[in-house]
gemmi code that builds the backbone of each chain (N, CA, C; Angstrom):
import gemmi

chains = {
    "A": [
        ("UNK", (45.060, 29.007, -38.551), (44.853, 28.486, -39.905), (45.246, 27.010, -39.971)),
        ("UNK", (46.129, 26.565, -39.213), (46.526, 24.857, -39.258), (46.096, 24.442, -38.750)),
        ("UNK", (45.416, 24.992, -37.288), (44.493, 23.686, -36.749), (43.453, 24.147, -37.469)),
        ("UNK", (42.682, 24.531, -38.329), (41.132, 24.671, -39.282), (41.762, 23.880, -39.737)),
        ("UNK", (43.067, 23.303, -40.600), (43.466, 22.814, -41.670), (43.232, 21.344, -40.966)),
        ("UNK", (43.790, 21.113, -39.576), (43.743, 19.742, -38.920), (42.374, 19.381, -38.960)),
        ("UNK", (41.625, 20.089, -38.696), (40.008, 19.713, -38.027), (39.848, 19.196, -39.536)),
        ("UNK", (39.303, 20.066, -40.524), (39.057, 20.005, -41.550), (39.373, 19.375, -42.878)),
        ("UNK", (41.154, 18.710, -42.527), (41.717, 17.999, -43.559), (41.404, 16.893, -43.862)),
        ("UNK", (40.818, 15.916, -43.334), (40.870, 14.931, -43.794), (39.293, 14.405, -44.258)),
        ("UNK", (39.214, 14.034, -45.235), (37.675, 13.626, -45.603), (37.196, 12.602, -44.810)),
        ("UNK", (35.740, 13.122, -44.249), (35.049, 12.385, -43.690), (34.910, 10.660, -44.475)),
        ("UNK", (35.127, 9.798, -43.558), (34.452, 7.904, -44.582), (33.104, 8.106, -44.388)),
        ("UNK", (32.471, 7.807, -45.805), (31.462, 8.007, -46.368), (31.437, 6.840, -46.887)),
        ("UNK", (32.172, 5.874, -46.545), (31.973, 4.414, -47.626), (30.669, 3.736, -47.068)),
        ("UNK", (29.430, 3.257, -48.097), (28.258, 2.664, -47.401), (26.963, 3.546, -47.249)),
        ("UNK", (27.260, 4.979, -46.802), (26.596, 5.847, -46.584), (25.541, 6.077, -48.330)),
        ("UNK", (26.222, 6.273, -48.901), (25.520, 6.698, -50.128), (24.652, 5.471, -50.558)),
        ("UNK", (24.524, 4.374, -49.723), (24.079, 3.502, -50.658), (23.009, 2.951, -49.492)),
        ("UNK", (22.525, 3.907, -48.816), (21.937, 4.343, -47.661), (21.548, 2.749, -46.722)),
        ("UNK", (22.646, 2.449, -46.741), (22.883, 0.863, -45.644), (24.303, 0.978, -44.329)),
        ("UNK", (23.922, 0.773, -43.720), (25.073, 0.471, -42.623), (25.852, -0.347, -42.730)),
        ("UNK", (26.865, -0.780, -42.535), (28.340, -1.414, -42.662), (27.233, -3.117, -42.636)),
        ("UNK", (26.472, -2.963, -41.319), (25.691, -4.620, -41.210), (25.110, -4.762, -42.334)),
        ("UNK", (24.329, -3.816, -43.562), (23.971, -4.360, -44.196), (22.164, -4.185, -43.845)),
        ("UNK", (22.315, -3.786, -42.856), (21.114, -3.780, -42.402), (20.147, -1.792, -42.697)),
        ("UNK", (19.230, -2.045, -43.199), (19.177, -0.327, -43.568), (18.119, 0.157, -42.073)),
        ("UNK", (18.206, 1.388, -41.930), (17.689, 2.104, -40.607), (16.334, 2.057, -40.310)),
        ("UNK", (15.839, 1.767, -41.523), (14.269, 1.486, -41.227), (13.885, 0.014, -40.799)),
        ("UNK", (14.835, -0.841, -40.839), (15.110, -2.125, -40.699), (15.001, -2.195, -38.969)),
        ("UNK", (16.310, -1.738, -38.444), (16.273, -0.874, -37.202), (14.843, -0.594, -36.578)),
        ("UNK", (14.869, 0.348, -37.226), (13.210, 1.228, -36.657), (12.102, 0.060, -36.072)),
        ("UNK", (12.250, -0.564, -37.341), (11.201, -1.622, -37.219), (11.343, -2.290, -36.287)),
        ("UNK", (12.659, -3.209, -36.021), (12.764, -3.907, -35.311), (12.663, -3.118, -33.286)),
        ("UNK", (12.805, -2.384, -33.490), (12.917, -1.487, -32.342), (11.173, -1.448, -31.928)),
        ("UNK", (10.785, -0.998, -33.224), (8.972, -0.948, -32.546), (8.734, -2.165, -32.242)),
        ("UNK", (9.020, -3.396, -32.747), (8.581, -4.546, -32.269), (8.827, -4.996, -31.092)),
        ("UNK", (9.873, -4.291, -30.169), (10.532, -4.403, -29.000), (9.946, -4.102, -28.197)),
        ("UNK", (9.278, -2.866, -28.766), (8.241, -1.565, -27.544), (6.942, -2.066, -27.531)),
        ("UNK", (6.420, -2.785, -28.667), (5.761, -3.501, -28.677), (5.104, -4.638, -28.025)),
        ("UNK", (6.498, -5.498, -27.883), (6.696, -6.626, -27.194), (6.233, -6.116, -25.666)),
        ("UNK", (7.325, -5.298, -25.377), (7.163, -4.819, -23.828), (5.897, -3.990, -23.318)),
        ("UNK", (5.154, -3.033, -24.472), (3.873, -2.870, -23.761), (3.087, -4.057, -23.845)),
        ("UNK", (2.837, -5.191, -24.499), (1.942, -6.220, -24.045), (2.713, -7.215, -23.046)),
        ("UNK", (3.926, -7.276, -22.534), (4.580, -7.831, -21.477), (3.716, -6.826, -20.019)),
        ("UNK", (4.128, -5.414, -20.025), (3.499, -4.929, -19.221), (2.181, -5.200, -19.251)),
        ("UNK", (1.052, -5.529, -20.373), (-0.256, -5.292, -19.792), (-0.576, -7.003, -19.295)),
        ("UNK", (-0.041, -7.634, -19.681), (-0.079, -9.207, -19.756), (0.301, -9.140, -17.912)),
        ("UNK", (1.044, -8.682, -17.556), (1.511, -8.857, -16.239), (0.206, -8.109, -15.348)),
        ("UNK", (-0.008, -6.634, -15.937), (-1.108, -6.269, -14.945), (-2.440, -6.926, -14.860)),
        ("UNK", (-2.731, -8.007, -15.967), (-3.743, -9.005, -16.014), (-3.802, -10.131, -15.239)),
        ("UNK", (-2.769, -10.706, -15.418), (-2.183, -11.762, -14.099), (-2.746, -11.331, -13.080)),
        ("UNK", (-1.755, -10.006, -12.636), (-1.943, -9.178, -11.075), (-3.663, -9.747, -10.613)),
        ("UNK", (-4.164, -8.974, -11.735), (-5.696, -8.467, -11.898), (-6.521, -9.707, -11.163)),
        ("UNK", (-5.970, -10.832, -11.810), (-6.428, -12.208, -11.576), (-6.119, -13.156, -10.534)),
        ("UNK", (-5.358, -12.402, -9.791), (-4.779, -12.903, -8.655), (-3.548, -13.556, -8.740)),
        ("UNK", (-2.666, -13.200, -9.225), (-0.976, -14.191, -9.486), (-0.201, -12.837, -8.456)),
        ("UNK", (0.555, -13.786, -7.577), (1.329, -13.249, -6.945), (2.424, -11.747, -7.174)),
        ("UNK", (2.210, -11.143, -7.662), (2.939, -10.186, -8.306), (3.251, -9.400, -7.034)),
        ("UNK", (4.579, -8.439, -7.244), (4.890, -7.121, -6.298), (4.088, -6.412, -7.093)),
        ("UNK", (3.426, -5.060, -5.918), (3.032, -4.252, -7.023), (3.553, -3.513, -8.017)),
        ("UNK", (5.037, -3.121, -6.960), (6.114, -2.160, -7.830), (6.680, -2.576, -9.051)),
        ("UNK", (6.170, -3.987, -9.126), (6.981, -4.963, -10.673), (6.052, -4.867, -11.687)),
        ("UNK", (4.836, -4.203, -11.607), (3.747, -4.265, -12.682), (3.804, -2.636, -12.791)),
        ("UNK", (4.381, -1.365, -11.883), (4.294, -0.334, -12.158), (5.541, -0.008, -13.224)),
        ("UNK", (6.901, -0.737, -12.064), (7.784, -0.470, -13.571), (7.843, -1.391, -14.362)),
        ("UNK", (6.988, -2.459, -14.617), (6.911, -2.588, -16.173), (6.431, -1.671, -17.115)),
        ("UNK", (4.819, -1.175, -16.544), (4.241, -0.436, -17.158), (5.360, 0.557, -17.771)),
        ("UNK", (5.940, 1.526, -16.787), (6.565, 2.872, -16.751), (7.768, 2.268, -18.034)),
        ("UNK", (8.624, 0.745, -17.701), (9.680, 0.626, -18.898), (9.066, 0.795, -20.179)),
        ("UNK", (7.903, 0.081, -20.343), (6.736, 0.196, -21.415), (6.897, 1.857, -22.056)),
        ("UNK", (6.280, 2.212, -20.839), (6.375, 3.972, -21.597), (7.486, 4.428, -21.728)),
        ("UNK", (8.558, 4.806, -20.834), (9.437, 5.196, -21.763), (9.882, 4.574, -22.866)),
        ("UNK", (9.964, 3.616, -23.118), (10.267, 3.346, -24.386), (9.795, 3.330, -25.883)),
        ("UNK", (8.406, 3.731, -25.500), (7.089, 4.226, -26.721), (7.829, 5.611, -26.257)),
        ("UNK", (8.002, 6.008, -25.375), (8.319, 7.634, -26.250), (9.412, 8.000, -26.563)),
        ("UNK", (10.458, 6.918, -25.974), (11.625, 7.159, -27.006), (11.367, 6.737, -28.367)),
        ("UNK", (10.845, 5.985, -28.858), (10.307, 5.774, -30.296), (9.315, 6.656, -31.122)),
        ("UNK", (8.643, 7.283, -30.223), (7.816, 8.473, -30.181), (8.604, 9.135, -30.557)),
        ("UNK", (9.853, 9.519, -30.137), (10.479, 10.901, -30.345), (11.685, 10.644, -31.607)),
        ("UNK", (12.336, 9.178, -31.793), (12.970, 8.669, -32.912), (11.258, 9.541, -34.041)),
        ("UNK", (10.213, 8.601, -34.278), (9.694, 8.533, -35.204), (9.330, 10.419, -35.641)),
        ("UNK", (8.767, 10.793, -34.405), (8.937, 12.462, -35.022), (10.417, 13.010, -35.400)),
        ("UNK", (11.329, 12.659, -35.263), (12.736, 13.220, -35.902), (12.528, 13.183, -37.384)),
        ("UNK", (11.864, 11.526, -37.438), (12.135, 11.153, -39.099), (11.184, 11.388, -39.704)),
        ("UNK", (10.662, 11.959, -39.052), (8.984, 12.686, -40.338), (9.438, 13.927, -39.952)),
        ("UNK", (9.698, 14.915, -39.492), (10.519, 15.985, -39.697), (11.679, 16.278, -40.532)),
        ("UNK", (12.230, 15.109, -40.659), (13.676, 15.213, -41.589), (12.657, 15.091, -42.860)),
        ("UNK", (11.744, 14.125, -43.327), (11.095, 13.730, -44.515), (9.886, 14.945, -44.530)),
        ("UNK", (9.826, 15.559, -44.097), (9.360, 16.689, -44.359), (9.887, 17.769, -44.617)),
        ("UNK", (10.774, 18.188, -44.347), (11.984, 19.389, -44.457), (12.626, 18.622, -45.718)),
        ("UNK", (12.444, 17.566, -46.183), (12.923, 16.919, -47.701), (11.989, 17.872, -48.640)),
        ("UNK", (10.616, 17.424, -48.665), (9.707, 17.538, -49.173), (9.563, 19.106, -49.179)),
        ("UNK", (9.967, 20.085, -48.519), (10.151, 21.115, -48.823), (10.800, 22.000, -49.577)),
        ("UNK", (11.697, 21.348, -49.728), (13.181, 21.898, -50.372), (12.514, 22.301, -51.801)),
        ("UNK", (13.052, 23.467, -52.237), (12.373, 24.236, -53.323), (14.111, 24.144, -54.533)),
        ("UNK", (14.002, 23.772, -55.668), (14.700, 24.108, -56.546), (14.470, 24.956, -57.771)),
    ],
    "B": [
        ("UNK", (20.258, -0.806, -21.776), (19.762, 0.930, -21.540), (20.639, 1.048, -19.954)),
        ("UNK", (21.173, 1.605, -19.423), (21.442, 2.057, -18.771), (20.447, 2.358, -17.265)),
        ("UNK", (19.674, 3.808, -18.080), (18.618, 4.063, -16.880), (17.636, 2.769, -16.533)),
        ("UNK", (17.459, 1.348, -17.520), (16.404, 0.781, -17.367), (17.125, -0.137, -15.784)),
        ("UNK", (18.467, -0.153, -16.125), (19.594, -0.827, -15.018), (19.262, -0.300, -13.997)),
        ("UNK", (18.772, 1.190, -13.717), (19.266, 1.577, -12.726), (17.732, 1.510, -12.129)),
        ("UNK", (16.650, 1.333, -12.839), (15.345, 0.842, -12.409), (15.638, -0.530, -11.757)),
        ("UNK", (16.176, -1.815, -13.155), (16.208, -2.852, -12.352), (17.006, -3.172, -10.651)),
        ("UNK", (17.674, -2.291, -10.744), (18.798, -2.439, -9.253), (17.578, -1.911, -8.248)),
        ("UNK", (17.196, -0.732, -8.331), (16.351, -0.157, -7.327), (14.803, -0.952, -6.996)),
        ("UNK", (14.397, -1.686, -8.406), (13.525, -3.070, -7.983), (13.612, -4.149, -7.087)),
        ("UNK", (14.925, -4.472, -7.279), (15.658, -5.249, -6.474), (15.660, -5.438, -5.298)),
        ("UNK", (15.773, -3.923, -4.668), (15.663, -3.346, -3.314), (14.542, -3.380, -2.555)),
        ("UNK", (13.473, -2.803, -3.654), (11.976, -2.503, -3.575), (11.540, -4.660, -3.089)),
        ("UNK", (11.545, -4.847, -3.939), (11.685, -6.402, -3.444), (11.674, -6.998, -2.162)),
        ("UNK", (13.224, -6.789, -1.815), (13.855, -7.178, -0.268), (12.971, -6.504, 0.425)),
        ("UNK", (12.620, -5.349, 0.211), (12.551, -4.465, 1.418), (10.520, -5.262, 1.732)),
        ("UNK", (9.739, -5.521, 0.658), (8.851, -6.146, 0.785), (8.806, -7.480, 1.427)),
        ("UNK", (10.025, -8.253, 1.499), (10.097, -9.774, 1.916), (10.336, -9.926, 3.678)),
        ("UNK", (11.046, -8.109, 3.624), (11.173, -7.490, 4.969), (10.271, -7.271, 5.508)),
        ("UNK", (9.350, -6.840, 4.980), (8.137, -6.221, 5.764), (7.166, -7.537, 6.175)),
        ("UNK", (7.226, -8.336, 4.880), (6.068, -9.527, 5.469), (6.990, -10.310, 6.640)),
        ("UNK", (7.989, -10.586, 7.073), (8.816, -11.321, 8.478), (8.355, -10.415, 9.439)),
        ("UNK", (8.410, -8.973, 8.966), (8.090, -7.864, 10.495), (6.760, -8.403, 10.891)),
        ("UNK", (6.160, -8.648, 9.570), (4.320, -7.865, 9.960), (4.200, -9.652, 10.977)),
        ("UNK", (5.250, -11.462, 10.611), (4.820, -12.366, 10.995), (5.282, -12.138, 12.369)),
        ("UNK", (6.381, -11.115, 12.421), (6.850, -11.396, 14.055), (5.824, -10.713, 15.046)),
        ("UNK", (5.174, -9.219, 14.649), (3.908, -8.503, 15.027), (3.041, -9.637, 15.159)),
        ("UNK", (2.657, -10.294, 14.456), (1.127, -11.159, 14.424), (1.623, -12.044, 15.517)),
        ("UNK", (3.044, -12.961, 15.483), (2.891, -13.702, 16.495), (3.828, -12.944, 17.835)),
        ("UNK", (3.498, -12.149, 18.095), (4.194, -11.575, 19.234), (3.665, -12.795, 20.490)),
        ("UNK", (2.553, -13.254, 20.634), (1.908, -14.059, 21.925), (1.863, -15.611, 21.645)),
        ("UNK", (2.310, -15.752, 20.379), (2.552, -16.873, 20.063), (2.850, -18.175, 20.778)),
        ("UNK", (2.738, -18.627, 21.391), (2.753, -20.052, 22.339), (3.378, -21.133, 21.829)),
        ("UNK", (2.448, -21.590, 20.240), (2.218, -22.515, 19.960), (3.414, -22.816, 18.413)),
        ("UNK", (4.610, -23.381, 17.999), (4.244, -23.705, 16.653), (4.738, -25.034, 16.600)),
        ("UNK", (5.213, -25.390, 15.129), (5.421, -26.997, 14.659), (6.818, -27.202, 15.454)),
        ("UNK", (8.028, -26.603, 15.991), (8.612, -26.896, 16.615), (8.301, -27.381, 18.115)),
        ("UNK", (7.232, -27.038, 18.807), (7.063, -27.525, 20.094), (7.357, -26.230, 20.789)),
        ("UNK", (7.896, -24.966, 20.480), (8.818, -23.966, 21.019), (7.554, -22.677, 21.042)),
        ("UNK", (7.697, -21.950, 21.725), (6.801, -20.343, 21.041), (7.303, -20.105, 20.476)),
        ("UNK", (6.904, -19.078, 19.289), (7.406, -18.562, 18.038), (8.489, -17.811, 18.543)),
        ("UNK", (9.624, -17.993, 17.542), (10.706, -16.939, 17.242), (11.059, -16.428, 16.836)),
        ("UNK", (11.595, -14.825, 16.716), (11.320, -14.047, 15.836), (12.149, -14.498, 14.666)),
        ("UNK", (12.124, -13.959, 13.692), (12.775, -14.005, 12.590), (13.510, -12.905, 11.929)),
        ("UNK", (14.644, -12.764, 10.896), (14.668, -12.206, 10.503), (15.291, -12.416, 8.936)),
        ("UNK", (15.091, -11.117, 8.044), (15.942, -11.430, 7.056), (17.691, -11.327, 6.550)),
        ("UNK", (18.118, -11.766, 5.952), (19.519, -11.702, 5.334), (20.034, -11.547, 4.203)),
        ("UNK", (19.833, -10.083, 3.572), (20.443, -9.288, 2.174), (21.795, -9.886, 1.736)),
        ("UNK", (21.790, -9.826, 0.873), (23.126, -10.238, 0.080), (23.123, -9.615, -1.285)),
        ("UNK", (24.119, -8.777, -1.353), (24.300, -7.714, -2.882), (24.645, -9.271, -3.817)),
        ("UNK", (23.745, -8.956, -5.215), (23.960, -9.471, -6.238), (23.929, -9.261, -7.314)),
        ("UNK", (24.536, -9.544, -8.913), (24.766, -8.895, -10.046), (23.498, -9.158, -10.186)),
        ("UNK", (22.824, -8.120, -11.376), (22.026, -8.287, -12.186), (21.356, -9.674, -12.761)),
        ("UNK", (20.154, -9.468, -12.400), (20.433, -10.920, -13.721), (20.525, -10.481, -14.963)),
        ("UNK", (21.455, -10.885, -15.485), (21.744, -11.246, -17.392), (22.347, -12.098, -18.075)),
        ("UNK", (22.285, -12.204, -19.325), (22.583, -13.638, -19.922), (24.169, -13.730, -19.319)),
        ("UNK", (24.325, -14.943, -19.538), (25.489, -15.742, -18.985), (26.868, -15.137, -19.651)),
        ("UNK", (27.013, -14.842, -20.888), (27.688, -14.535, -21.720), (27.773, -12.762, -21.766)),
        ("UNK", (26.359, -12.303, -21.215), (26.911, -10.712, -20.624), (27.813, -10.620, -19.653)),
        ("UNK", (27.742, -11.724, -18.315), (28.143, -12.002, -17.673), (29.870, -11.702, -17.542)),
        ("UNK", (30.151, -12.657, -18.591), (31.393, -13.150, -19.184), (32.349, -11.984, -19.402)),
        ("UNK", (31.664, -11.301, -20.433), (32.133, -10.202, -20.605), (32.400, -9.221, -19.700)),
        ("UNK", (31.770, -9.073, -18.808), (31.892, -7.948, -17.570), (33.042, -8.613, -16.889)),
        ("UNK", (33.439, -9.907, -17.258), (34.170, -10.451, -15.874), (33.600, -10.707, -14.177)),
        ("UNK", (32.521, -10.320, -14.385), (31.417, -10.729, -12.984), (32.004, -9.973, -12.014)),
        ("UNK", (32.580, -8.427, -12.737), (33.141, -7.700, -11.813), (31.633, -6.211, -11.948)),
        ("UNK", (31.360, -6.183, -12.141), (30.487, -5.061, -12.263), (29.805, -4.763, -10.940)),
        ("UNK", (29.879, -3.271, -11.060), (30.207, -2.732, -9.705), (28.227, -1.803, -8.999)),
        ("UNK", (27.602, -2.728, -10.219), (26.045, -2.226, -9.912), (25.950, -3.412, -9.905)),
        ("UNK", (25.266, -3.282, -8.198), (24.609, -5.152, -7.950), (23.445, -4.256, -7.051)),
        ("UNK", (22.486, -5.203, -7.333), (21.433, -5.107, -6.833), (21.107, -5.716, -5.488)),
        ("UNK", (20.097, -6.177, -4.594), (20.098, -7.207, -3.228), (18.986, -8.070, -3.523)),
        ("UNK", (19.389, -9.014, -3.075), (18.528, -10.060, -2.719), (18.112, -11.079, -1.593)),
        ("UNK", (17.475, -11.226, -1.035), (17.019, -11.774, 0.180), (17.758, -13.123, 0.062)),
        ("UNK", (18.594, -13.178, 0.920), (19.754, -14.281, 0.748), (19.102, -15.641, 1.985)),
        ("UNK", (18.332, -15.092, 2.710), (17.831, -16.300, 3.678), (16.914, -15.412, 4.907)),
        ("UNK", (15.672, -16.044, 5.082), (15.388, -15.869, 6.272), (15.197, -16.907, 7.829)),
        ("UNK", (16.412, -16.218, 8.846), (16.534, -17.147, 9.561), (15.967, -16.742, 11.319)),
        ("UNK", (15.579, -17.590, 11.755), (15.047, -17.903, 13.178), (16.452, -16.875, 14.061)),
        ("UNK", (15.864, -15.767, 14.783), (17.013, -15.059, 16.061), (16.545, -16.053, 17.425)),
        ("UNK", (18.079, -16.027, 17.233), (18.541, -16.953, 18.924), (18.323, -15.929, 19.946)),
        ("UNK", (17.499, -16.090, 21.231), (17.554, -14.858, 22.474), (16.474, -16.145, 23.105)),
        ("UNK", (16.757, -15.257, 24.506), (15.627, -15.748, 25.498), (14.302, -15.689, 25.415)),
        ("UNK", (13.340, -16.808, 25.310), (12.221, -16.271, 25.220), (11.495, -15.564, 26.989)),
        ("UNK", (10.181, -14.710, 26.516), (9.902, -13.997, 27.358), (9.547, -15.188, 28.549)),
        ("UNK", (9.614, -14.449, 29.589), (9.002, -15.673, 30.581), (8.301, -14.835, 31.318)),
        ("UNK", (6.263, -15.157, 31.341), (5.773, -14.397, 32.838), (5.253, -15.642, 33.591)),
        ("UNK", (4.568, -14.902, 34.649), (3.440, -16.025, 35.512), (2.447, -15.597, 35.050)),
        ("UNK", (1.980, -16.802, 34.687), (0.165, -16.890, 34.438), (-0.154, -18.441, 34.375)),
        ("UNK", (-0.199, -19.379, 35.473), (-0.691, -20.419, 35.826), (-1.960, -20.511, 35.174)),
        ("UNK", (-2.945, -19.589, 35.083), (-3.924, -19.932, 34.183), (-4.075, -20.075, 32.543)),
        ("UNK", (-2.770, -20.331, 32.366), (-2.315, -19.985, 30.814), (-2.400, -21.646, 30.655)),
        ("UNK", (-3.034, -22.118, 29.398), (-3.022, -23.615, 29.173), (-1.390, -23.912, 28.505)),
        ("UNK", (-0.190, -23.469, 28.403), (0.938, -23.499, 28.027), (1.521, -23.094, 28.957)),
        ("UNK", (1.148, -23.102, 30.399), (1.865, -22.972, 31.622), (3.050, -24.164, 31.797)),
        ("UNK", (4.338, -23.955, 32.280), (4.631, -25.169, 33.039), (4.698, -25.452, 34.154)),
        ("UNK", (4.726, -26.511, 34.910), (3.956, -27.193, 36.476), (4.637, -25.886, 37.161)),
        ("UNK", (5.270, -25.002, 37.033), (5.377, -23.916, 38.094), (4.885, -22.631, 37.868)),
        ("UNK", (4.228, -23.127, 36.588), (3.057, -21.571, 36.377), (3.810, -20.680, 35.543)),
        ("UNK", (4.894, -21.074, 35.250), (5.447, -20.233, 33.644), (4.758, -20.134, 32.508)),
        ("UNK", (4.918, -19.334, 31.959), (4.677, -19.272, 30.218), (5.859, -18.273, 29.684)),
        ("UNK", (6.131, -19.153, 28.383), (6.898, -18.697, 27.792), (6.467, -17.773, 26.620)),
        ("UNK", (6.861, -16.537, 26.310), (6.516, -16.440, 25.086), (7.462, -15.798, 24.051)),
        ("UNK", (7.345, -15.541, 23.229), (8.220, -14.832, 21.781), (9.311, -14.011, 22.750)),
        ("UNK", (10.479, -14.210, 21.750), (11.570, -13.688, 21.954), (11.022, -12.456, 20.618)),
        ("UNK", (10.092, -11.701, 20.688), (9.402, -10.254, 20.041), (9.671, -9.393, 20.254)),
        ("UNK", (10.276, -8.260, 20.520), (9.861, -7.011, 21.094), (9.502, -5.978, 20.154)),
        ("UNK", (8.317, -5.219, 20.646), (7.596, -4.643, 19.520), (8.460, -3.455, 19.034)),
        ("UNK", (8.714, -3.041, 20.396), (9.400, -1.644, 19.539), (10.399, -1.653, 18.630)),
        ("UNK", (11.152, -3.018, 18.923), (11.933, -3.665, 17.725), (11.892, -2.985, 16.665)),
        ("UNK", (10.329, -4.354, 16.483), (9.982, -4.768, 15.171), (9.470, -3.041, 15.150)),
        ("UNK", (8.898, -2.281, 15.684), (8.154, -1.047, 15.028), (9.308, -0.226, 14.409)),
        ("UNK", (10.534, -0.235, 14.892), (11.677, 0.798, 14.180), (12.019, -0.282, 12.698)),
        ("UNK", (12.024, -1.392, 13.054), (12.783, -2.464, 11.309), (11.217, -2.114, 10.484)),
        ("UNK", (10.192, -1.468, 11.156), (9.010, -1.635, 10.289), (9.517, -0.376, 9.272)),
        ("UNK", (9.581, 0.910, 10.410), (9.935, 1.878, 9.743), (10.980, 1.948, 9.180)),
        ("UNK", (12.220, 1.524, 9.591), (13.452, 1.373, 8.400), (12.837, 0.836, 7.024)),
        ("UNK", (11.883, -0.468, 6.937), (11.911, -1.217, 5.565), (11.013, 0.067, 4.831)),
        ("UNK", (9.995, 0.515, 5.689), (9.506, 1.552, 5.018), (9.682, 2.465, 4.398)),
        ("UNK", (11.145, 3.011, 4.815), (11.992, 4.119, 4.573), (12.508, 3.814, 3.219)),
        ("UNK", (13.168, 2.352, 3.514), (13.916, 2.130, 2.341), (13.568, 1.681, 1.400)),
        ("UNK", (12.257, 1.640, 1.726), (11.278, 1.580, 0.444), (11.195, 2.952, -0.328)),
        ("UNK", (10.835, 3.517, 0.187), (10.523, 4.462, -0.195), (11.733, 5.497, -0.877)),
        ("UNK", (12.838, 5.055, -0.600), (14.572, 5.507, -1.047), (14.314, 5.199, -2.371)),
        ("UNK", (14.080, 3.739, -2.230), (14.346, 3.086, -3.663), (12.851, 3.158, -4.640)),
        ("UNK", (11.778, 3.789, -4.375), (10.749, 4.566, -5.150), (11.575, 5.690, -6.010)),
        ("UNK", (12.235, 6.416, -4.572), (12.588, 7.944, -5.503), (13.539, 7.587, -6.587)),
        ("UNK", (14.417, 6.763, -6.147), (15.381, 6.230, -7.615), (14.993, 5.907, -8.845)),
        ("UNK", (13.908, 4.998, -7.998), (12.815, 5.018, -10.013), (12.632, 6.402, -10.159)),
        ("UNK", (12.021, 6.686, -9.460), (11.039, 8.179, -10.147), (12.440, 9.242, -10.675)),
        ("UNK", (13.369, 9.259, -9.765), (14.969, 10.263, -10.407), (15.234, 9.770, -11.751)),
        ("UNK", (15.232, 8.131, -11.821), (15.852, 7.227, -12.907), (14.913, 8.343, -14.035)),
        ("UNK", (13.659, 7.927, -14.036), (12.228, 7.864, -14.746), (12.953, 9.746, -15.307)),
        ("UNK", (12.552, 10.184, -14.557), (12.655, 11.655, -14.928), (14.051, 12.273, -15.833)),
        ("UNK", (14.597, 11.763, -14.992), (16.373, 11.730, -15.868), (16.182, 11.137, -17.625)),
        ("UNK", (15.451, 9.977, -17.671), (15.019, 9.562, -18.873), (14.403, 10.632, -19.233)),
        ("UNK", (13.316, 11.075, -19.154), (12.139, 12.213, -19.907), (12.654, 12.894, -20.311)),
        ("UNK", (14.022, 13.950, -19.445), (14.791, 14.897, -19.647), (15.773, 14.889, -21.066)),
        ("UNK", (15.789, 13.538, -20.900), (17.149, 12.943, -22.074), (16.150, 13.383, -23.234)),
        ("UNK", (14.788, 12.796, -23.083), (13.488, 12.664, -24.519), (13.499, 14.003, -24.873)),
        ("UNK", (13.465, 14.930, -23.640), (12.910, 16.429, -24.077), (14.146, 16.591, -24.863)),
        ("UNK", (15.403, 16.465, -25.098), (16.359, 17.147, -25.972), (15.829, 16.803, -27.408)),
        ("UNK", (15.139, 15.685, -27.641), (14.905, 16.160, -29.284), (13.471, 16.428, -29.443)),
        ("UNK", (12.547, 16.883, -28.601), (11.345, 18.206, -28.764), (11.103, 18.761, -29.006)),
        ("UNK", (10.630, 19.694, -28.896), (10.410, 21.114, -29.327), (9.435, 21.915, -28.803)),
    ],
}
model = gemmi.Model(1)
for chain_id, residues in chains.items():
    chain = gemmi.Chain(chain_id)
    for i, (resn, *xyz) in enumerate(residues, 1):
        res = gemmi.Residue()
        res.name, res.seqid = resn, gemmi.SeqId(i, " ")
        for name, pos in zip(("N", "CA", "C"), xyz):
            atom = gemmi.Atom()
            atom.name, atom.element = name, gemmi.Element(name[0])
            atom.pos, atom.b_iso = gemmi.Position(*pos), 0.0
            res.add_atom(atom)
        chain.add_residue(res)
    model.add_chain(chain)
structure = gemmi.Structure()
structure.add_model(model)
structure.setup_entities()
């Protein structure tokens, strides 16, 4: 019963939270955004490089594969951020009162 | 990112091990070599790795203390091997000297054919690291799937 009481005693900080912004000030879709612009950036870094290649610029090959490949994983880690948050905003949109 | 680190280190490798292969493939081509800008027959060559940090900004740098214990390699120099060059008779060789010598490459193939297959190897080491890296990532993605 006292350690439930330990785990459980003390109220979570919630300061900021309700006012759905992060301590920066900065809100999560802010984030988001800036994050796609990243993945963004880097799939036209990757295709920009396999064009070069294409054209004859000295490239390794292995430096245009893992660009490509950094490219993708990182669209599907954003891939998989962006389905979380249309799942959460859908399971909103459900909620029956 | 972490795993993208552990791509860039194993690039790194992938790299050297390419800068390796083109010295093998020049010492192969001039194995009979006679002739170059030194006056000398060709000599073999080789390369010289040297572990190095990452590149990152100066101020990541800083912070790590330039102690960080993932360094990648980099082809630190490629230099001319000191040995005897070969010596046969062949007086009919236009690089004979007045006693019918010719000199040629300090080469030996079977050498170069095992450093061919080492760079090959370790090429191919540092493929699977991407592809482990790569997969290890996917694995991380599949936890929020379904």
């Amino acid at each position: 019963m006292d350690a439930i009481r330990t785990i459980g005693g003390s109220p979570l900080p919630v300061s900021g939270v309700e006012k759905g912004t992060s301590p920066q000030g900065k809100t999560f879709v802010d984030t988001l955004r800036s994050f796609a612009t990243q993945v963004d950036q880097e799939i036209n870094g990757a295709n920009r490089k396999t064009e070069e290649f294409a054209v004859g610029k000295d490239y390794d090959l292995h430096d245009i594969m893992i660009a490509s490949e950094k490219a993708d994983l990182s669209f599907r880690l954003l891939l998989q951020i962006r389905n979380k948050l249309l799942d959460a905003y859908q399971e909103i949109m459900r909620m029956q009162f | 990112m972490d795993l993208i680190k552990t791509i860039d280190v194993a690039a790194g490798g992938m790299t050297a091990q390419r800068t390796r292969l083109n010295i093998i493939s020049s010492n192969l081509a001039n194995a009979n070599t006679t002739r170059t800008d030194e006056g000398t027959p060709y000599r073999r060559k080789t390369v010289i790795f040297e572990a190095t940090p990452l590149e990152e900004t100066f101020s990541g740098r800083l912070e790590k203390k330039m102690e960080d214990p993932i360094q990648t390699v980099k082809v630190k120099e490629i230099v001319p091997v000191e040995g005897e060059f070969r010596r046969i008779y062949d007086p009919s060789h236009p690089d004979a000297d007045p006693q019918g010598y010719v000199y040629l490459p300090n080469v030996n193939l079977v050498q170069e054919m095992v450093q061919m297959l080492n760079a090959n190897r370790s090429y191919e080491a540092n493929a699977a690291v991407i592809r482990t890296a790569k997969d290890m990532a996917l694995k991380a993605l599949e936890i929020g799937g379904r």
